[in-house]
PAZAPA-4460 file (N, C-alpha, C; in steps of 0.05 Angstrom, whole numbers, plus 32768, in hexadecimal, padded with zeros to 4 digits):
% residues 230
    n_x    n_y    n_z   ca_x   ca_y   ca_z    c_x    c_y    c_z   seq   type   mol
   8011   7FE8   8000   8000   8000   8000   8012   8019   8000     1      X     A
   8001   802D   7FFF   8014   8048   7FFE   800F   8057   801D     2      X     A
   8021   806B   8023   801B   807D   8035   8008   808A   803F     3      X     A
   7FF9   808B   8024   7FE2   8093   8025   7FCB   8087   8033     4      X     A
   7FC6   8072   802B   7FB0   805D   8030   7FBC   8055   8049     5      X     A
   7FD9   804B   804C   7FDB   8041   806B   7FD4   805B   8088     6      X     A
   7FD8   8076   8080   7FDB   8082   8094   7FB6   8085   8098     7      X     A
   7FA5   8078   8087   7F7E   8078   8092   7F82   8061   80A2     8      X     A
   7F9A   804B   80AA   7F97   8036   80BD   7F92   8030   80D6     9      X     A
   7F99   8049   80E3   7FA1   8050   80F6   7FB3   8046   810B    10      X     A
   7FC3   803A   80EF   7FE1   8025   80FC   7FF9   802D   80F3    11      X     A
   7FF1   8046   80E3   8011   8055   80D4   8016   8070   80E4    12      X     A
   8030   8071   80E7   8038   808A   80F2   803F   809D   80D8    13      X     A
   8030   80AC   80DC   8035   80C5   80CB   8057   80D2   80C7    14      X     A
   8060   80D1   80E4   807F   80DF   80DD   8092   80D0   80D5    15      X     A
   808E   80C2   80E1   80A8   80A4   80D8   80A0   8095   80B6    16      X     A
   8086   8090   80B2   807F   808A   8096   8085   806A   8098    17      X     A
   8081   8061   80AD   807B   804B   80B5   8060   803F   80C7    18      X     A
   8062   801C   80CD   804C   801C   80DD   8057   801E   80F8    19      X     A
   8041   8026   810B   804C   8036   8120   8050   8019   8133    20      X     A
   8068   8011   814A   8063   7FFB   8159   8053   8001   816A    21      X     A
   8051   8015   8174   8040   8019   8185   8024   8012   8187    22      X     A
   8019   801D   816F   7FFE   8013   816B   7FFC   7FFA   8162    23      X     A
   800E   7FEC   8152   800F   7FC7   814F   8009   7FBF   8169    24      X     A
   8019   7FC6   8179   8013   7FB9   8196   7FFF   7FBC   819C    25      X     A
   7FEF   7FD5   819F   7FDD   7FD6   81AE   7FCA   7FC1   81A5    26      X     A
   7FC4   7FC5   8187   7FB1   7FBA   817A   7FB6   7F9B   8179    27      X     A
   7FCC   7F91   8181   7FD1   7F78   817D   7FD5   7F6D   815B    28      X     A
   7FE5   7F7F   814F   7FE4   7F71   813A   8004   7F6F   8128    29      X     A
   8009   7F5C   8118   802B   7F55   811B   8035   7F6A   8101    30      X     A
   8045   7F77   80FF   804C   7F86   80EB   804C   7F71   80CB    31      X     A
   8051   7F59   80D4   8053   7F46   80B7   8038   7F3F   80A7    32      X     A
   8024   7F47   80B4   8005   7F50   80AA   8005   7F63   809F    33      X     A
   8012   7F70   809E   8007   7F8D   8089   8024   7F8F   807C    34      X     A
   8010   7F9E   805D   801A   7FA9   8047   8039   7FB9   8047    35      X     A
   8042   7FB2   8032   8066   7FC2   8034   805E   7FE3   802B    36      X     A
   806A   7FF2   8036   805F   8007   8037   806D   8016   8017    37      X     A
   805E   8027   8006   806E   802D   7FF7   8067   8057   7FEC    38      X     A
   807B   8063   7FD9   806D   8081   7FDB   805B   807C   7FC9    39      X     A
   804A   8090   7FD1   8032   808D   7FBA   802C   808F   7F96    40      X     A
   8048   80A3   7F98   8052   80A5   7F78   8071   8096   7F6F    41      X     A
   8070   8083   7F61   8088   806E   7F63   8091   805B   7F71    42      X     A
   8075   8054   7F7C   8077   803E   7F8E   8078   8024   7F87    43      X     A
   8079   800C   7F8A   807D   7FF6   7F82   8060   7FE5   7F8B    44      X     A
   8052   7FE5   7F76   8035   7FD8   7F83   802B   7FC0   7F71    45      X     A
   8038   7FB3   7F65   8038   7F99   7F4C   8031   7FA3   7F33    46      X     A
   801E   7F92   7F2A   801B   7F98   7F0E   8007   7F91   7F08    47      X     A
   7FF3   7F93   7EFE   7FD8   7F8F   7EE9   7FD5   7F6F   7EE7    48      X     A
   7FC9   7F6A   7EED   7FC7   7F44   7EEA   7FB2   7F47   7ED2    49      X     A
   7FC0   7F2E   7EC2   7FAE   7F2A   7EB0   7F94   7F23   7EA9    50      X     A
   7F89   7F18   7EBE   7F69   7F16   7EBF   7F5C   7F2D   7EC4    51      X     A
   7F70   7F46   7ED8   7F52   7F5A   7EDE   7F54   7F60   7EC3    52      X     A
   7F68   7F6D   7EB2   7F6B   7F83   7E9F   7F7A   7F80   7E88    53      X     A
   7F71   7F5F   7E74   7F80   7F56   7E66   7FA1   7F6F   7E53    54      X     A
   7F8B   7F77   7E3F   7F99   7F98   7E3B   7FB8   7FA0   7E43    55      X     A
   7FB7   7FA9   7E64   7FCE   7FA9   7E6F   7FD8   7F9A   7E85    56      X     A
   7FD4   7F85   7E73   7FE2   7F6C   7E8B   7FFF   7F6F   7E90    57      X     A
   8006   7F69   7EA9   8023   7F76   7EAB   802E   7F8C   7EB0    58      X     A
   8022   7F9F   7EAB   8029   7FB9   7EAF   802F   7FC4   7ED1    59      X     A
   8044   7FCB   7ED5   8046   7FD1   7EF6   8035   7FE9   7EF7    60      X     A
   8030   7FE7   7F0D   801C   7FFC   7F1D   802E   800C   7F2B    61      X     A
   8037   8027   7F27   8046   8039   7F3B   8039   8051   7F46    62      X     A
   8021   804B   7F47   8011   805A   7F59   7FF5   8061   7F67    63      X     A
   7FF7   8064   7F84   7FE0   805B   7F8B   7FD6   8075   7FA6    64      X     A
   7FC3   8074   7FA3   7FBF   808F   7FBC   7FA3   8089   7FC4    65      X     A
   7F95   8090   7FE0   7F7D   8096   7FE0   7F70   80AB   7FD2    66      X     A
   7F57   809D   7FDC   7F43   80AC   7FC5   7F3E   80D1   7FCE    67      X     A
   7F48   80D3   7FE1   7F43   80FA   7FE9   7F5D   8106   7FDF    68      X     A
   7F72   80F7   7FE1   7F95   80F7   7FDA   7F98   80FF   7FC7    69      X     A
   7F8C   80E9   7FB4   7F8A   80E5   7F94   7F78   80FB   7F86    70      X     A
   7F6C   8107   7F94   7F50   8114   7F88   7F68   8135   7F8F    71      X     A
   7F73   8137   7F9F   7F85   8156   7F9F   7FA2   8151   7F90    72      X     A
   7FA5   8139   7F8E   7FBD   813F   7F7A   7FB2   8142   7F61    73      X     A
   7F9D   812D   7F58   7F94   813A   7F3F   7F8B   8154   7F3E    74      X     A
   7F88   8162   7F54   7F80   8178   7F4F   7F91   818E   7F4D    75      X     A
   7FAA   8183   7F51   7FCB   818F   7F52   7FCE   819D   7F6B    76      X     A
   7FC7   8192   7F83   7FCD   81A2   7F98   7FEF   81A3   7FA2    77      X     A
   7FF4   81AA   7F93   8017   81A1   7F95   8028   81BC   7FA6    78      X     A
   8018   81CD   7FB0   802A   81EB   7FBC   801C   81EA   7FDA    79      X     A
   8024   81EE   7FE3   8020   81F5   8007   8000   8206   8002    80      X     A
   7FF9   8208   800E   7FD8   820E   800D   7FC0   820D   7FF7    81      X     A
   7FC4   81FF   7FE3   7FBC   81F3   7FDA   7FA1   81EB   7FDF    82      X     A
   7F8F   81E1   7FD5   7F75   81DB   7FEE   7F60   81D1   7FD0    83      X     A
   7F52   81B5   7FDA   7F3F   81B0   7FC2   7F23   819D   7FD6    84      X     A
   7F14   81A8   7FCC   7F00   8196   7FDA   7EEB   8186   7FC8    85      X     A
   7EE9   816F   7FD2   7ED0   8157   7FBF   7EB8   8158   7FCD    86      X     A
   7EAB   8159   7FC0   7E87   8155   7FC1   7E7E   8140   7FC0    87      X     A
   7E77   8130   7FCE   7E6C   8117   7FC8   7E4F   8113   7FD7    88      X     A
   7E4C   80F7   7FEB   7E37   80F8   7FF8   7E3F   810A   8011    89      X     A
   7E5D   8106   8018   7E68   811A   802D   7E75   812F   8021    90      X     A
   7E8D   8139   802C   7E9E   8158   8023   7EB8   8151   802F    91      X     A
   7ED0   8151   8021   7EE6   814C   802B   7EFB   8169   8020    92      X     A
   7F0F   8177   8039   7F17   8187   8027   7F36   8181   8037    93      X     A
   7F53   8181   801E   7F65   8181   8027   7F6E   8193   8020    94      X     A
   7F89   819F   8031   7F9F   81B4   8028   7FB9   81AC   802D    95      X     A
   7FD0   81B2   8021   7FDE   81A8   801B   7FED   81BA   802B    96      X     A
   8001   81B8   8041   8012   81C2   8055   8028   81BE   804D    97      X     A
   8039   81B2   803D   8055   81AA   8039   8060   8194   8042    98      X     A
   807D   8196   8044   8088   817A   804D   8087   8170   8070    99      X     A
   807A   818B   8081   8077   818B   8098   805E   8182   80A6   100      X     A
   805A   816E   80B3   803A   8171   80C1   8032   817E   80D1   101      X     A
   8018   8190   80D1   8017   81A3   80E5   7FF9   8194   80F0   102      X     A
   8004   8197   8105   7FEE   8198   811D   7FD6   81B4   811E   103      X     A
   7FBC   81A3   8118   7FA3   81BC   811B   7F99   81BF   8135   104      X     A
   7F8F   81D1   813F   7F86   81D7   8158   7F69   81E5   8157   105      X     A
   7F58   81E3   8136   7F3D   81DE   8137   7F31   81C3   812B   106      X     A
   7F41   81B1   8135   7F2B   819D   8127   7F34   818D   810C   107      X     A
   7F43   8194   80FD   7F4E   8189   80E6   7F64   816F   80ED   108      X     A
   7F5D   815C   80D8   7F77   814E   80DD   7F90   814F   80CF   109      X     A
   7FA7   8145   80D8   7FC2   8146   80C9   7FC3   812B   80BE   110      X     A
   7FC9   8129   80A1   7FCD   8113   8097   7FE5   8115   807E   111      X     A
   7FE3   8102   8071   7FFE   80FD   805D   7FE8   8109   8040   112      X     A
   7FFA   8118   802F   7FE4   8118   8012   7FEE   8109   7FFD   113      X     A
   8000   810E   7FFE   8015   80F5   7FEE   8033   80F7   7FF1   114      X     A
   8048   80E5   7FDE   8063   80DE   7FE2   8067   80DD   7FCD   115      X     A
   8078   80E8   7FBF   808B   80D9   7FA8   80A7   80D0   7FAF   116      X     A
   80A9   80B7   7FA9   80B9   80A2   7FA8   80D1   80B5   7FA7   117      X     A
   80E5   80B1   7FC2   80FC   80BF   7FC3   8102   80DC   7FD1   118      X     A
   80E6   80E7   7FD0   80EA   8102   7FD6   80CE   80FB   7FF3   119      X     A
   80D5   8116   8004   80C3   8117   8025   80AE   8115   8018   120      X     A
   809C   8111   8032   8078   810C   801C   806B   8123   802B   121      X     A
   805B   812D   8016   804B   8146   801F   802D   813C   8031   122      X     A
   8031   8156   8047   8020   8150   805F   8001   815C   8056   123      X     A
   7FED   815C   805C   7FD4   8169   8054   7FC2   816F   8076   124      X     A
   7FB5   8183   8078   7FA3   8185   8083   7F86   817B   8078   125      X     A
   7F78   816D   8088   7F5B   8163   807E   7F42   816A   808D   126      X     A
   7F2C   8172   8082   7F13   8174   8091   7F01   8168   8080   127      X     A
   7EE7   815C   8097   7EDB   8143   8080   7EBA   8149   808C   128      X     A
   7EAC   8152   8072   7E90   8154   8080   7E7C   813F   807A   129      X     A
   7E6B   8137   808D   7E62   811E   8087   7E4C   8121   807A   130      X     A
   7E3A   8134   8072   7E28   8132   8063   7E2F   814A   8057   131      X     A
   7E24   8146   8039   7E29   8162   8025   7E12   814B   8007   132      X     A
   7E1B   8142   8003   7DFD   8137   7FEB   7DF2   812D   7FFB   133      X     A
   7DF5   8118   800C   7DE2   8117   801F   7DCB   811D   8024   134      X     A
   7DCE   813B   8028   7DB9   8149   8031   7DA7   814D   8018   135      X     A
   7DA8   814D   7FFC   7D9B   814F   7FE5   7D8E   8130   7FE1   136      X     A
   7D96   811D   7FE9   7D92   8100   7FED   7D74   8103   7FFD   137      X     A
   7D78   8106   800C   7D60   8105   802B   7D51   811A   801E   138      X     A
   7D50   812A   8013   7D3E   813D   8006   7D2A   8131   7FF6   139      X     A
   7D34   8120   7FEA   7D28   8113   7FCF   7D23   8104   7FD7   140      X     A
   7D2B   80F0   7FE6   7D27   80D0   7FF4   7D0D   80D5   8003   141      X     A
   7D1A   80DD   8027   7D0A   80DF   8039   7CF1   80F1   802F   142      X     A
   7CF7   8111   802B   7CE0   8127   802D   7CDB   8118   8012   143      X     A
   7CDB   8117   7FF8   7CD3   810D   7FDE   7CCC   812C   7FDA   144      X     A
   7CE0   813E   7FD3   7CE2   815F   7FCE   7CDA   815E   7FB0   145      X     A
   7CF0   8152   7FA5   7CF3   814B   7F89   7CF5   812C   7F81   146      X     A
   7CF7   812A   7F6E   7D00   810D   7F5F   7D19   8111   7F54   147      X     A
   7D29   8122   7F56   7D48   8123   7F4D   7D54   8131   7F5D   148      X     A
   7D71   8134   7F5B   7D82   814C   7F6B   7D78   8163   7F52   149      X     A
   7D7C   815F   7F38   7D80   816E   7F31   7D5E   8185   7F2B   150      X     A
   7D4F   8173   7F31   7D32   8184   7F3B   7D33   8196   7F55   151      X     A
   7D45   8187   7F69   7D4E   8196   7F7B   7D5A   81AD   7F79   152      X     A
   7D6C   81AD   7F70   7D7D   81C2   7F64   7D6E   81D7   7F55   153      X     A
   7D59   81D7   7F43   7D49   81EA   7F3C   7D3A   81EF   7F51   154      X     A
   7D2A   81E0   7F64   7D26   81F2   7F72   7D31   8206   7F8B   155      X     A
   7D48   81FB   7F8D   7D58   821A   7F9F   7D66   822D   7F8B   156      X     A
   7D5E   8226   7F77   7D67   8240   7F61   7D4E   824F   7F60   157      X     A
   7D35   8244   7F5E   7D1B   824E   7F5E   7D21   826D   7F77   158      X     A
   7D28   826B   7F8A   7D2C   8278   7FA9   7D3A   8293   7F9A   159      X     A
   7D47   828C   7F8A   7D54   82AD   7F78   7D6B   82B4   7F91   160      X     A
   7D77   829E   7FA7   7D8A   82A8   7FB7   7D7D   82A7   7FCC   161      X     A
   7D68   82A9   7FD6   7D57   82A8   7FF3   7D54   8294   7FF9   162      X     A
   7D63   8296   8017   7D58   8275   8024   7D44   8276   8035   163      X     A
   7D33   8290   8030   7D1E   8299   8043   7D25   8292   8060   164      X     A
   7D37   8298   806C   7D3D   8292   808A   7D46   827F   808F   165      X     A
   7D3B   8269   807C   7D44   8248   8080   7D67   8242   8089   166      X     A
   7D6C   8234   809A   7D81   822B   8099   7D81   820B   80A8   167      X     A
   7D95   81F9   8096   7D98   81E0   8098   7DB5   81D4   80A2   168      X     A
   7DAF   81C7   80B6   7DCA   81BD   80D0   7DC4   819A   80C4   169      X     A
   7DD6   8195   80A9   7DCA   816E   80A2   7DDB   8162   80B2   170      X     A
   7DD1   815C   80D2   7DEB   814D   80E9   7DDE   813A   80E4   171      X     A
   7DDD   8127   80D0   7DC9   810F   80CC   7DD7   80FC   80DF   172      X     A
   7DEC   8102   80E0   7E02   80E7   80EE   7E16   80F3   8107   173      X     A
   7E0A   810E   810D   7E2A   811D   8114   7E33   8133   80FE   174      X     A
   7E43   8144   810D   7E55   8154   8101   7E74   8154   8107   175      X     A
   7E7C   8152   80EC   7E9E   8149   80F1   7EA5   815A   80EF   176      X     A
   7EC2   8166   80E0   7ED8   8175   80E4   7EC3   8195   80DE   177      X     A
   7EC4   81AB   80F2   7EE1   81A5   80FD   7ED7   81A8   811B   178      X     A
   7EB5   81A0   8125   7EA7   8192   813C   7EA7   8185   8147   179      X     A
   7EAE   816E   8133   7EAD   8156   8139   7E9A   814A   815D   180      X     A
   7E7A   8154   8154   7E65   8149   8169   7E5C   8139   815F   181      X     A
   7E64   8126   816B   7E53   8103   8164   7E2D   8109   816B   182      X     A
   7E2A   8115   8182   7E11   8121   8186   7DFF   812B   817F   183      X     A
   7E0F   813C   8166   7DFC   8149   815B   7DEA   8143   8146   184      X     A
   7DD2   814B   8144   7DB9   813E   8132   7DB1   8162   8116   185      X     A
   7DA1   8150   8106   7D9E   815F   80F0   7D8B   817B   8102   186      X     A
   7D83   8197   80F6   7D78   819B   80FE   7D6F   81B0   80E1   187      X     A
   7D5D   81BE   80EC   7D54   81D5   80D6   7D49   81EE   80E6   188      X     A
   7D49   81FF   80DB   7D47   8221   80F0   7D38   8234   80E0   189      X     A
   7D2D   8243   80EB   7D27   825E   80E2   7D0D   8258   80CA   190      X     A
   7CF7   8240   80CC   7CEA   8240   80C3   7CCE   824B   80C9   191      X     A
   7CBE   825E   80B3   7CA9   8271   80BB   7C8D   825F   80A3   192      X     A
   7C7C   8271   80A2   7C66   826E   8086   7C74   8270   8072   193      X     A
   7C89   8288   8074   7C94   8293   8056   7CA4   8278   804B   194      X     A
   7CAD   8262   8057   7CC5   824C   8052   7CAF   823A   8039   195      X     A
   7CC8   8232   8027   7CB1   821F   8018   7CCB   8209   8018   196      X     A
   7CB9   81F7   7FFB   7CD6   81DF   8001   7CF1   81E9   7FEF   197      X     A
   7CEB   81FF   7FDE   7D05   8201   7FD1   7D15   821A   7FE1   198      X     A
   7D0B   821C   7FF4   7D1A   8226   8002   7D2B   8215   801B   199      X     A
   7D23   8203   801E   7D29   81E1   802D   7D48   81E1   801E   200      X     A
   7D41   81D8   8004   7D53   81D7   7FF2   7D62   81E7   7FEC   201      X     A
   7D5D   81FE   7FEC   7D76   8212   7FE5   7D8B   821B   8005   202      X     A
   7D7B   8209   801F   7D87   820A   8035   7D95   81F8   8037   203      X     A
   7D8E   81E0   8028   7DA5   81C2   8033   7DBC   81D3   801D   204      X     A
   7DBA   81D4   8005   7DCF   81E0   7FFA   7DE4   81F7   8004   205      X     A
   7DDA   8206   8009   7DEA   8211   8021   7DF4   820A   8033   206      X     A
   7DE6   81F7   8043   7DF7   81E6   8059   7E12   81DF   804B   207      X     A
   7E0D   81D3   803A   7E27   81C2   802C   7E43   81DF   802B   208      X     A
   7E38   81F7   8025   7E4C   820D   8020   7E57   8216   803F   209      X     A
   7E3D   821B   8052   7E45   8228   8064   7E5D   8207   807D   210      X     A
   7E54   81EE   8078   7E6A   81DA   807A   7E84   81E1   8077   211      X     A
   7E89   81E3   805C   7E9B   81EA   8055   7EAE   8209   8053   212      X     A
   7EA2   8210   805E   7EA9   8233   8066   7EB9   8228   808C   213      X     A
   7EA3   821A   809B   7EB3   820F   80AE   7ECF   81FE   80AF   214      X     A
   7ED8   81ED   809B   7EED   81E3   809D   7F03   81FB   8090   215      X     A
   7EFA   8207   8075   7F0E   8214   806B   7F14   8230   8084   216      X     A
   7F02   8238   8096   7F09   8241   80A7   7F19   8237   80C1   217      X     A
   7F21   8227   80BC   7F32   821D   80D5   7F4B   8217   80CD   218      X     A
   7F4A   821D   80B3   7F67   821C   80B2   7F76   8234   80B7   219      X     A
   7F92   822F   80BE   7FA4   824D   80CB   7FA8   8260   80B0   220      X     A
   7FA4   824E   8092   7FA8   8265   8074   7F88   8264   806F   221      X     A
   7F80   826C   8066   7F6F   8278   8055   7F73   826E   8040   222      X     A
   7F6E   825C   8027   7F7B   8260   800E   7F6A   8271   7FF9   223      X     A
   7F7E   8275   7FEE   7F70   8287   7FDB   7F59   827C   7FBF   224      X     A
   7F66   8268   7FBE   7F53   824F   7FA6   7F48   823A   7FB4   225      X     A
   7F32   8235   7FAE   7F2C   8216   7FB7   7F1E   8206   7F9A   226      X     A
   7F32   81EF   7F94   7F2B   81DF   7F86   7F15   81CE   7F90   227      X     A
   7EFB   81D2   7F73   7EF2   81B9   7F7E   7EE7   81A1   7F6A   228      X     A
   7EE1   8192   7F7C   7ED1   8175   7F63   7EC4   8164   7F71   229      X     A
   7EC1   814E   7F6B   7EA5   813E   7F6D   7E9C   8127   7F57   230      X     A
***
């Protein structure tokens, strides 16, 4: 495996770029169980077997990253603040700190973003929100608002920018970085006569922004760009 993927184990030490003994022990488990550790760009990870992918049978594999890792290098986060965030059913946003790990003191974690083979591996700050489509999901599912997201989506455009007071907290599970309250539950606010449902909708959408205004606020830079995708 790569640096990458081993340091989500919670058996890799981040500074050393090894697995930690410490936590083997704890966990009871023998270092000869797990994967040789390798950098994420030029690493040594086999080759293409010929049954998955006749085509390129053989071919070595020299690179491998997780999927939040992978998603900011493609997005070239390659300079010290740096910063890209994915949209999915959750929100994940990394920034890219350099060859140093820094310790956050709102809530973010320190992790690895990647390594090329030979050279230090660059450290990332991460914040991870647990609902962001999500909340367009339960819209359509649970309330049955619309029959699509994208019916959804016309109607918080319908709102012309007004969320009529509405505001939406989707703690469907908790709120993670950079809160991280296991406790906390979904809620909704500031609803009058004037609220309709596309204003529901033009509130979960905003949740998803004002989320993400919380992590990119906790970081010590500001960045100036935020890449994103999905």
């Amino acid at each position: 495996t790569d640096v990458t993927n081993a340091s989500r184990t919670l058996l890799f030490n981040i500074h050393t770029l090894d697995w930690d003994n410490d936590l083997l022990n704890y966990w009871q488990i023998s270092r000869k169980n797990l994967p040789q550790i390798e950098a994420s760009i030029g690493g040594n990870f086999g080759t293409v077997l010929p049954d998955a992918i006749p085509c390129l049978a053989n071919i070595p594999i020299h690179a491998v990253l997780g999927d939040q890792h992978a998603a900011a290098f493609g997005q070239c986060c390659f300079d010290v603040s740096d910063v890209k965030a994915t949209l999915g059913t959750g929100a994940f946003i990394l920034m890219n700190t350099g060859t140093q790990p820094i310790p956050n003191a709102s809530g973010l974690l320190t992790t690895i973003l990647y390594q090329i083979k030979n050279q230090p591996p660059i450290y990332a700050l991460e914040g991870a929100v647990a609902v962001a489509g999500t909340a367009m999901q339960w819209l359509r599912d649970n309330l049955q608002l619309a029959t699509s997201a994208t019916k959804l989506a016309h109607l918080a455009q319908s709102t012309q920018g007004d969320n009529g007071g509405v505001y939406f907290v989707p703690a469907f599970n908790g709120l993670f970085a950079p809160h991280w309250d296991a406790s906390a539950r979904g809620s909704i606010y500031g609803l009058t006569s004037y609220a309709t449902k596309a204003h529901l909708c033009r509130a979960a959408l905003e949740a998803v922004a004002f989320q993400l205004d919380d992590l990119l606020s906790s970081f010590d830079i500001r960045p100036k760009l935020l890449k994103v995708d999905g």
